[in-house]
C-alpha positions in Angstrom: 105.5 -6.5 45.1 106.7 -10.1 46.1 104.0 -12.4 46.7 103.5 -13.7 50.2 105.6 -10.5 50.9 104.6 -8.0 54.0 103.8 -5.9 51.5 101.7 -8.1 49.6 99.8 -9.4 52.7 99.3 -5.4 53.4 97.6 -4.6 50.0 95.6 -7.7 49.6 94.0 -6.6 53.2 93.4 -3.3 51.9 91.8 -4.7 48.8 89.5 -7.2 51.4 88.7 -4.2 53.5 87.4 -2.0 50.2 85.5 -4.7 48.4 81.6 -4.6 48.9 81.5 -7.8 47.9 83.9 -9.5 50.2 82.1 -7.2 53.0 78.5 -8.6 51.7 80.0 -12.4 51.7 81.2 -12.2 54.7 77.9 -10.9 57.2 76.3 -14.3 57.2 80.0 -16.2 58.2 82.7 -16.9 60.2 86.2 -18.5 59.4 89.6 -18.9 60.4 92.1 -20.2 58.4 96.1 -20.5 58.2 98.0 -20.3 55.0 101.4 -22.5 55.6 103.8 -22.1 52.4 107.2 -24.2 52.1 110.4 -23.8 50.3 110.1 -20.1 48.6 112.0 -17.7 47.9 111.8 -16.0 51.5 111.6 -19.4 53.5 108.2 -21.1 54.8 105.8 -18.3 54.8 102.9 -18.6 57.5 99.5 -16.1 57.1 96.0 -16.0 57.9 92.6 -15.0 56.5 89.9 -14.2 58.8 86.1 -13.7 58.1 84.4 -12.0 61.1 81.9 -9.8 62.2 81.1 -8.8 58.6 84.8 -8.4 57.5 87.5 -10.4 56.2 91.2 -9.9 56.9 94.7 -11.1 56.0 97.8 -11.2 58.2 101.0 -12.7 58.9 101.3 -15.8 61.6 98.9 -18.5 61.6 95.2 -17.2 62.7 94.0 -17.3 66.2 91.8 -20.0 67.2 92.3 -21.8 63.6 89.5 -23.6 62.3 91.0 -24.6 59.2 95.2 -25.0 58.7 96.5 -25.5 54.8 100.0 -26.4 54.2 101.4 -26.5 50.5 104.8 -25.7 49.1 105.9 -22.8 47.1 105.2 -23.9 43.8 101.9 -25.2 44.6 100.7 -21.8 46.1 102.0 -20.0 43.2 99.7 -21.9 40.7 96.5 -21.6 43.1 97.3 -17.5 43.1 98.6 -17.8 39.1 95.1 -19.5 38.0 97.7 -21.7 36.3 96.4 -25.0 38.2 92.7 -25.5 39.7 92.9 -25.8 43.3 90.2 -28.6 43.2 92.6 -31.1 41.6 95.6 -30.0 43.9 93.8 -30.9 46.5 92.5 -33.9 45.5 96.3 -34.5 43.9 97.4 -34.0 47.5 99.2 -31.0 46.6 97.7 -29.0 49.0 96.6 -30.6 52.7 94.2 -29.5 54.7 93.0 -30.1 58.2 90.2 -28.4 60.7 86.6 -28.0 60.1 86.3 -28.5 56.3 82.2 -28.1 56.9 82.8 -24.8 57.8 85.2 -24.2 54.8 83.0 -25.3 52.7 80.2 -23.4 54.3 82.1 -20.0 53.3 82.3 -20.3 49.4 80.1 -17.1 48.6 83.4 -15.5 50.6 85.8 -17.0 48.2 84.0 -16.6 45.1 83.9 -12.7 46.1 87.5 -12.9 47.0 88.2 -13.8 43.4 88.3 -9.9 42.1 90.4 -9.0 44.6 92.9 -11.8 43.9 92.7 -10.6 40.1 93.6 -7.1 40.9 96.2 -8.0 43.7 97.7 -10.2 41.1 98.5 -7.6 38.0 100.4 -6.1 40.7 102.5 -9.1 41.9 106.1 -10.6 41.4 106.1 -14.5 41.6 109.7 -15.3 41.7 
């Protein structure tokens, strides 16, 4: 499947929604955020992730009442989901911008780091071209 495809969005959610982990992560948290990518292959791509009520989702459209919004272009995005580039430095580069309540971003890492699995297994099954 293409990443930031429908289809991709589709099985990463189904991934989120059978992971223990992610499920564990997210009972103690609450988050928001939209995914703006530029200049792919499909055009500007606009998602969300949403942690909530003990469960964390993906979808397409930016995520109702946003707390955190980041933008990046096509390349960019494809490192982060590659592991090719840390997304530490592309932020701090500028590569990647983000805006909203960074304390509450930063407040969800247990979510993230238990998202990392799910990335790995979404990712043997992903096209990034």
């Amino acid at each position: 499947m293409r990443y930031l495809s429908l289809d991709w969005i589709q099985t990463l959610s189904q991934h989120v929604a059978n992971s223990a982990p992610v499920t564990d992560a997210c009972a103690q948290h609450s988050l928001a955020i939209t995914q703006v990518v530029t200049g792919g292959p499909p055009g500007d791509v606009v998602y969300h992730f949403i942690v909530a009520d003990g469960a964390a989702t993906f979808g397409t459209g930016a995520a109702p009442d946003e707390d955190v919004r980041m933008e990046q272009s096509w390349d960019t995005a494809v490192a982060v989901a590659t592991g090719t580039m840390n997304t530490q430095e592309l932020l701090i580069g500028g590569k990647i911008s983000v805006t909203g309540d960074l304390q509450k971003l930063i407040a969800c890492q247990a979510v993230f780091v238990a998202l990392d699995a799910v990335f790995e297994t979404v990712r043997q099954e992903t096209v990034y071209e």
